[in-house]
DOTI-548945 format. One record per residue (C-alpha): x, y, z negated. Coordinates in pm, 1 decimal. Each point is the difference from the previous one (the first is absolute). Example, Ala and Ser with C-alpha at 12.3 -4.5 7.8 and 13.67 -1.06 7.14 Angstrom:
<recs>
[[1230.0 -450.0 -780.0]] [[137.0 344.0 66.0]] 
</recs>
This chain:
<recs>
[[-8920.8 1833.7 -3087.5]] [[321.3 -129.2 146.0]] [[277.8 247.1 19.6]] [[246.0 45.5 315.3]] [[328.7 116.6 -222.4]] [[261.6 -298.6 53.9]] [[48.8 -174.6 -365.5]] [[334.2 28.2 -147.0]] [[125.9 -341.0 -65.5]] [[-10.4 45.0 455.1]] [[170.3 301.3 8.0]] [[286.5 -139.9 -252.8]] [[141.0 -260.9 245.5]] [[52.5 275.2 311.4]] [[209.3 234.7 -244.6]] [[213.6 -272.3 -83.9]] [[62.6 -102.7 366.7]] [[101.6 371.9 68.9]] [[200.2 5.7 -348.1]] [[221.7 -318.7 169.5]] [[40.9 178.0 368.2]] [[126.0 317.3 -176.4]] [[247.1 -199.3 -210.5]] [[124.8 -225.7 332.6]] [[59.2 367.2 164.5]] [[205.2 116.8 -264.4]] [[208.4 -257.8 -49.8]] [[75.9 9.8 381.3]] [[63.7 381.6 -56.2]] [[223.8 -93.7 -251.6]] [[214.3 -269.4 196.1]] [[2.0 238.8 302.6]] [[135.9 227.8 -259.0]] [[269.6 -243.5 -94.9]] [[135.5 -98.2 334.8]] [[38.0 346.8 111.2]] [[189.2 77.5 -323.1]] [[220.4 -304.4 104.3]] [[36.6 136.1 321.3]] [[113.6 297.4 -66.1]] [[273.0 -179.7 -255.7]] [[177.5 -146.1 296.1]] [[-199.9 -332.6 116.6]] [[-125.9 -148.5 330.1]] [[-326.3 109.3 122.2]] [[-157.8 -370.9 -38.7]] [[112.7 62.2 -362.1]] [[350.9 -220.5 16.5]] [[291.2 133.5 -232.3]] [[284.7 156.7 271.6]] [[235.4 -258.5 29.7]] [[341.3 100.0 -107.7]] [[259.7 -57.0 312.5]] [[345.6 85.5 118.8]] [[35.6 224.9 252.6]] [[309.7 84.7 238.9]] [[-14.3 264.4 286.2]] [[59.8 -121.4 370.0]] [[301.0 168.1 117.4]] [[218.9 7.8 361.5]] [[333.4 -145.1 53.7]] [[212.9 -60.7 254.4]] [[-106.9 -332.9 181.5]] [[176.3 -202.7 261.5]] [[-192.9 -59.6 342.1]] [[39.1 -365.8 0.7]] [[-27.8 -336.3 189.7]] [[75.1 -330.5 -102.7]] [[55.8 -293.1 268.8]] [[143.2 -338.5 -19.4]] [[313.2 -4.3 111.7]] [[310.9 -270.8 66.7]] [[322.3 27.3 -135.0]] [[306.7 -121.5 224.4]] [[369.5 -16.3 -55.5]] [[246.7 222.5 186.9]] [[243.4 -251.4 -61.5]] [[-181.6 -376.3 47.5]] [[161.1 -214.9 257.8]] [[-258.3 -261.8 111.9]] [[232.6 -334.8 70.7]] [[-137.5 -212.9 321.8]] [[210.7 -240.7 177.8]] [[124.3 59.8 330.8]] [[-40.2 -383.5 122.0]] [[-217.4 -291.1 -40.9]] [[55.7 -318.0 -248.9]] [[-71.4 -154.4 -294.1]] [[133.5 111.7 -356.7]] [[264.3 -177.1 -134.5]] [[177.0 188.4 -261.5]] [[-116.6 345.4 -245.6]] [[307.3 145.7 -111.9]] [[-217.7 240.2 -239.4]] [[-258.4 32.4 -212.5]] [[-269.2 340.4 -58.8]] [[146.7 242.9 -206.8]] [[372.1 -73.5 82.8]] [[224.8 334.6 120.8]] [[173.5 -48.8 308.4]] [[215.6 227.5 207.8]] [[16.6 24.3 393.6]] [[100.4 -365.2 177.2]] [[-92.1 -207.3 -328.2]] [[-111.6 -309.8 142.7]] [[-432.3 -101.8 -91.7]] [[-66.4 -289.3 199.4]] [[123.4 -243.0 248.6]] [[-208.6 -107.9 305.8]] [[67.7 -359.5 148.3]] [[296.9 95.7 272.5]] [[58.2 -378.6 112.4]] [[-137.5 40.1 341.2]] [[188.2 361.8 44.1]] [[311.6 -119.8 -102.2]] [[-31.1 -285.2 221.8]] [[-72.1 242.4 273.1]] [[314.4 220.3 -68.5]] [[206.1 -306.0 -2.8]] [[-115.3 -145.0 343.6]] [[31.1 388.7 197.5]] [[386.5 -40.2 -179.6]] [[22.8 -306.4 168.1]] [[-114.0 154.0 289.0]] [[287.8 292.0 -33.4]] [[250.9 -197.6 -55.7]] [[-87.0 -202.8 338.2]] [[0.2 350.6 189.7]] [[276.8 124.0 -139.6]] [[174.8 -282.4 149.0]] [[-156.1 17.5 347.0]] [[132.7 372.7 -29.2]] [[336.0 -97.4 -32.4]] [[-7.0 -208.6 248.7]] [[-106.1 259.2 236.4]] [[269.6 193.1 -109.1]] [[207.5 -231.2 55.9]] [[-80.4 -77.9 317.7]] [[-29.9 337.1 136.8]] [[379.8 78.7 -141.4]] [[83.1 -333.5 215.0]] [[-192.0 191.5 347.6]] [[189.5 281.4 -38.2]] [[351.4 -125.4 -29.6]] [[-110.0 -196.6 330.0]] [[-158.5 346.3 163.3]] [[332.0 147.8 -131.3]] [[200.8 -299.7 196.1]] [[-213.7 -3.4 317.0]] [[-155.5 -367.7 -67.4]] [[-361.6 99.2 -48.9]] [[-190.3 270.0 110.0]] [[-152.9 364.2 -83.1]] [[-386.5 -216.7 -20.1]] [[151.8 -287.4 -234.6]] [[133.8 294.3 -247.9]] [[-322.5 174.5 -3.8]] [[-182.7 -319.0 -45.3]] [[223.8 -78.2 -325.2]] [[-57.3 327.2 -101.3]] [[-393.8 16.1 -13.3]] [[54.8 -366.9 -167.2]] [[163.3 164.8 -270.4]] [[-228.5 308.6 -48.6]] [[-315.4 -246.0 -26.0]] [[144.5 -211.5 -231.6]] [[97.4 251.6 -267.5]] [[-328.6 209.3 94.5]] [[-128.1 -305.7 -133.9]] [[199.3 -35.3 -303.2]] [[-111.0 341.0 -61.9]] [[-365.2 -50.5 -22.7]] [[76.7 -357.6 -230.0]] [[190.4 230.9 -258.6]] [[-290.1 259.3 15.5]] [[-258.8 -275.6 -72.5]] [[173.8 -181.9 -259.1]] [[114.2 359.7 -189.7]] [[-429.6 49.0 21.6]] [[-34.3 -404.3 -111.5]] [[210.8 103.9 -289.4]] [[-167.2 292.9 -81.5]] [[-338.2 -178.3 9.4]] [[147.2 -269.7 -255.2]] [[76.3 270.3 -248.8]] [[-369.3 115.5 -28.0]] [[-53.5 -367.9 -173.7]] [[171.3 150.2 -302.1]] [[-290.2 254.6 -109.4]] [[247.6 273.3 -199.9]] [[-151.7 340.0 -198.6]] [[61.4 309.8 241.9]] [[-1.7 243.6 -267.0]] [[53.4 56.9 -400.6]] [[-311.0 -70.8 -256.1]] [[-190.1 -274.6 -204.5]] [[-162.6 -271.4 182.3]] [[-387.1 -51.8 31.7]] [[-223.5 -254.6 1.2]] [[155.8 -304.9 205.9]] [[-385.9 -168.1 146.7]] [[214.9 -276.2 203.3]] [[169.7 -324.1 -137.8]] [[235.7 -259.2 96.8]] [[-157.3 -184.2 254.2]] [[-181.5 279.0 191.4]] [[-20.7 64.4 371.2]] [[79.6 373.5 45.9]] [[-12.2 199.5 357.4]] [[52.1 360.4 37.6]] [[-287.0 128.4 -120.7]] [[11.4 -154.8 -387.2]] [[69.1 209.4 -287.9]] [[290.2 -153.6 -176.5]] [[33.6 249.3 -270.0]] [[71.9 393.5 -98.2]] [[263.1 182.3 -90.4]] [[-83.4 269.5 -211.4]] [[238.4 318.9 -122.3]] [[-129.5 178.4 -315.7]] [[-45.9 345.6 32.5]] [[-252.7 230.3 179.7]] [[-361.3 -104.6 112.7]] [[-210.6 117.2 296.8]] [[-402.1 87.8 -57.7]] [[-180.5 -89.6 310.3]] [[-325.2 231.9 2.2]] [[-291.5 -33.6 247.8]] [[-148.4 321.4 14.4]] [[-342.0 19.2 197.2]] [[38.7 189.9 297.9]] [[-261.1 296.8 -140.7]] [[218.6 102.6 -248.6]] [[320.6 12.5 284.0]] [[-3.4 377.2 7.3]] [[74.6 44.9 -365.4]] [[324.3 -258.6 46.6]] [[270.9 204.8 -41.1]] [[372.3 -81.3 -79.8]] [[117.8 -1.4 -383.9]] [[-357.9 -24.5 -79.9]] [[2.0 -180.6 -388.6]] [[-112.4 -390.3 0.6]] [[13.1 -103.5 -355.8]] [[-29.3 -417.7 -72.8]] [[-235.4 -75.7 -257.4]] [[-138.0 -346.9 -192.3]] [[-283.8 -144.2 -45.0]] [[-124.4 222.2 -294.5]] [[113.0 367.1 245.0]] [[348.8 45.8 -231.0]] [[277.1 156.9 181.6]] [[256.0 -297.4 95.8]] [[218.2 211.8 251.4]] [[-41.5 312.1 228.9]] [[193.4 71.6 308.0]] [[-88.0 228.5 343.8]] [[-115.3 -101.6 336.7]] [[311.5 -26.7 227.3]] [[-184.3 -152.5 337.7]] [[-249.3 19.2 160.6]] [[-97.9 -198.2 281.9]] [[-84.9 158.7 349.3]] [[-249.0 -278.1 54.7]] [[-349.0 -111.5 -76.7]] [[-33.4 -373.0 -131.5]] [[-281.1 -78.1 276.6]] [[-131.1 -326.1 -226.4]] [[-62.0 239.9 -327.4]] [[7.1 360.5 130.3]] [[277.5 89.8 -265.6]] [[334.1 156.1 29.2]] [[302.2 -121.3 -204.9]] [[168.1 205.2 -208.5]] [[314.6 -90.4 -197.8]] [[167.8 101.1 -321.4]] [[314.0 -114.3 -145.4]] [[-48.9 -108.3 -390.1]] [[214.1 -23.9 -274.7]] [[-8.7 -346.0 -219.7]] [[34.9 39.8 -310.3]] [[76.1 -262.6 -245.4]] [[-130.5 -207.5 262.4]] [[-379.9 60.0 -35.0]] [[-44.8 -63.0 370.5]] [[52.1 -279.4 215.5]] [[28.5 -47.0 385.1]] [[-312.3 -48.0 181.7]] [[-182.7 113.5 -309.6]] [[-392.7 123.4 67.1]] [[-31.4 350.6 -166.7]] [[-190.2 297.5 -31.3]] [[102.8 329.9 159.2]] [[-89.0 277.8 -70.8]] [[47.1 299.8 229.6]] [[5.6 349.9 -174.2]] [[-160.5 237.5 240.3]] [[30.1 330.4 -149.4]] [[-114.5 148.8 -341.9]] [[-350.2 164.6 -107.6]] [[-176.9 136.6 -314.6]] [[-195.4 -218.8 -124.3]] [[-230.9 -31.9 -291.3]] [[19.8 -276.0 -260.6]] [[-193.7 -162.1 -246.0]] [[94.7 -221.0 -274.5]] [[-78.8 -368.6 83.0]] [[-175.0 -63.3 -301.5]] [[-254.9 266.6 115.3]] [[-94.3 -210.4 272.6]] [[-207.7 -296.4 -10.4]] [[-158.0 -211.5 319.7]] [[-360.2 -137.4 46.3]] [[-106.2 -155.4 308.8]] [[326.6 61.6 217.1]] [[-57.8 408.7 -108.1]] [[212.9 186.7 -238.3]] [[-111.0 220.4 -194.9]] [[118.7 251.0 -317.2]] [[-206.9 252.8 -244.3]] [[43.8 345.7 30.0]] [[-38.2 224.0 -282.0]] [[-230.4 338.7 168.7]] [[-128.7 294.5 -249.5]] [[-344.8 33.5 20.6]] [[-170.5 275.7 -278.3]] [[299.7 -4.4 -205.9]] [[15.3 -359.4 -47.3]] [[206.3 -306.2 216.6]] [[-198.7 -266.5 206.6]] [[135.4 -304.9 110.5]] [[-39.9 17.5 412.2]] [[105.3 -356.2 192.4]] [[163.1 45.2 328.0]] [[80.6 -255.9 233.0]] [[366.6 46.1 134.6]] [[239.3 -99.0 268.4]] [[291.3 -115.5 -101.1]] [[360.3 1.9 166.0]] [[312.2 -144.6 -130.3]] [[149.9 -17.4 -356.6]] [[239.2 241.1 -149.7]] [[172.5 -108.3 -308.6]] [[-322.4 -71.0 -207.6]] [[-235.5 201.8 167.1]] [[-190.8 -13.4 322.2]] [[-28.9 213.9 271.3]] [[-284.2 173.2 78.2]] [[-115.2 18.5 374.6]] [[-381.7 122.4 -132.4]] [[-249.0 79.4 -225.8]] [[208.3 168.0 -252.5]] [[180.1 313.6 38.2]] [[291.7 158.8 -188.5]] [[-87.7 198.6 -323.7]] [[-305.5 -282.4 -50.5]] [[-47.8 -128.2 -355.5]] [[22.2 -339.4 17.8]] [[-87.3 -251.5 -295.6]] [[255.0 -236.3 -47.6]] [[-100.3 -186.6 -318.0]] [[-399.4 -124.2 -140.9]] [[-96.1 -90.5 401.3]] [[-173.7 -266.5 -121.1]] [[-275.3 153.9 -170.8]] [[-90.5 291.5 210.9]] [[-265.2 9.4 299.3]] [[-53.8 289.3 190.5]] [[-98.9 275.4 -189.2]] [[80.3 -76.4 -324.9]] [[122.8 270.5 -215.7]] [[356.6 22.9 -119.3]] [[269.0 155.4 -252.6]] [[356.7 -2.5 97.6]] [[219.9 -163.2 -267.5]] [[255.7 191.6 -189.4]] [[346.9 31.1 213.2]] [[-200.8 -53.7 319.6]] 
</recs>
């Protein structure tokens, strides 16, 4: 007789399966056991230590509506030295960088066919001057016969009218050989003012007409800024409004006010020039110098974050923000817009507010979410 009960050595291999199940489940038990101890110790929800990072609150201060533009500087006292006749160069009397005073002779333009002019009108003069007294004469001689009865009233009158040509005529030779002489003095190019002399671009030799730039005669002393301000921002031009000059790196070189502004629209660039008067000190600033301008508008709050808080991916900046969640700080990333810098901070236009805990130090480790601990003195 066969019997139906299931031998042992078959029932021996299901126990052990269930004995290795019930050990998996504990030890699973157990780890869940762990984590949420660790957990509740202070670390990340995927298990991570909290990273240790310094953290500095977002605060307002008082920020400066600004705009920079490039600007032109310009002397108030540069004398731009073109000659007032045509010729060729034949002497330089100076050389850049040389101090001259008002009527120092620069350069001397070829005169040879003026002077030859002014002698031949002289010539000319002379030869009137003689046919003048002539007519004088002869008119003194007509009236001492009038006077005596030999001639007549119509031979006096005609002596007369002789005369008053003739020196009518010697009047007009002296007036155009005082204007030939005049003309040959422009030849001899001579400094109209006081300062140092520029860049000379011409050389003996040269053919020069009205129109060339000979030199410039510079006086040290006070610049002009020349601002182009687009016409949108033309209601906020105001007078004494502060225009500070700054380099290349946004440093402070000078500051100054607006002291014109132009009643007219550029129609090429739909600006309006505005002016400023600038102070050079220790001669940081040259004539005709590009620069940045930067108009101060008015003054704000703002709020600030450190610029190490700040890093940029992808043309975005962004910064970690410290928020309490359950009694325990979370690193939060927010993108941000940025405005300008002040001193070594920047200012924030969004995506932080004032009284915000912002992480400035250990950026490089966190993603989003990541639990944190603030470091001592933070």
């Amino acid at each position: 007789m066969v019997s139906n009960a299931i031998p042992g050595w078959v029932r021996r291999p299901r126990d052990a399966g269930s004995n290795i199940l019930l050990t998996t489940l504990l030890a699973l038990a157990a780890l869940g056991a762990a984590c949420g101890k660790g957990s509740a110790k202070g670390d990340s929800p995927q298990g991570m230590p909290a990273v240790a990072v310094k953290i500095e609150v977002a605060h307002a201060v008082p920020v400066s509506d600004t705009t920079e533009y490039v600007a032109m500087l310009k002397s108030r006292d540069s004398a731009v030295i073109m000659p007032q006749v045509e010729g060729y160069i034949t002497q330089i009397h100076v050389h850049s960088g040389d101090h001259v005073s008002p009527g120092t002779p620069l350069m001397q333009i070829d005169a040879s066919k003026q002077e030859a002019t002014v002698r031949s009108q002289e010539d000319t003069h002379a030869a009137k001057r003689a046919d003048v007294e002539y007519a004088r004469q002869q008119y003194e001689r007509a009236n001492g016969l009038y006077n005596a009865g030999v001639v007549s009233k119509q031979e006096l009158d005609q002596a007369k009218s002789a005369l008053d040509n003739t020196q009518a005529q010697l009047r007009a030779l002296e007036a155009q050989v005082s204007e030939q002489k005049v003309q040959l003095r422009y030849f001899r190019v001579v400094s109209s003012t006081s300062g140092i002399v520029g860049d000379i671009p011409v050389r003996v030799g040269d053919r020069v007409t009205n129109t060339t730039v000979l030199t410039t005669v510079d006086k040290p002393g006070n610049l002009e800024v020349y601002v182009y301000v687009p016409i949108e921002r033309s209601g906020q031009l105001k007078m004494n409004l502060p225009i500070q000059v700054v380099d290349g790196a946004g440093n402070m070189i000078a500051d100054s006010r607006i002291s014109f502004i132009s009643p007219q629209v550029d129609t090429t660039t739909q600006t309006i020039l505005v002016k400023a008067t600038v102070t050079n000190n220790k001669d940081r600033l040259r004539t005709a110098q590009a620069i940045r301008a930067r108009v101060v508008w008015g003054t704000r709050q703002g709020t600030v974050v450190p610029v190490l808080a700040v890093s940029r991916i992808g043309g975005q900046y962004f910064a970690f923000v410290a928020d309490e969640q359950n009694g325990k700080l979370v690193a939060h990333q927010k993108p941000l817009r940025l405005g300008e810098m002040v001193n070594n901070d920047y200012v924030v236009l969004d995506g932080i507010k004032s009284g915000d805990k912002v992480i400035v130090s250990g950026t490089q480790f966190l993603i989003d979410g990541a639990a944190v601990t603030a470091q001592a003195g933070s």
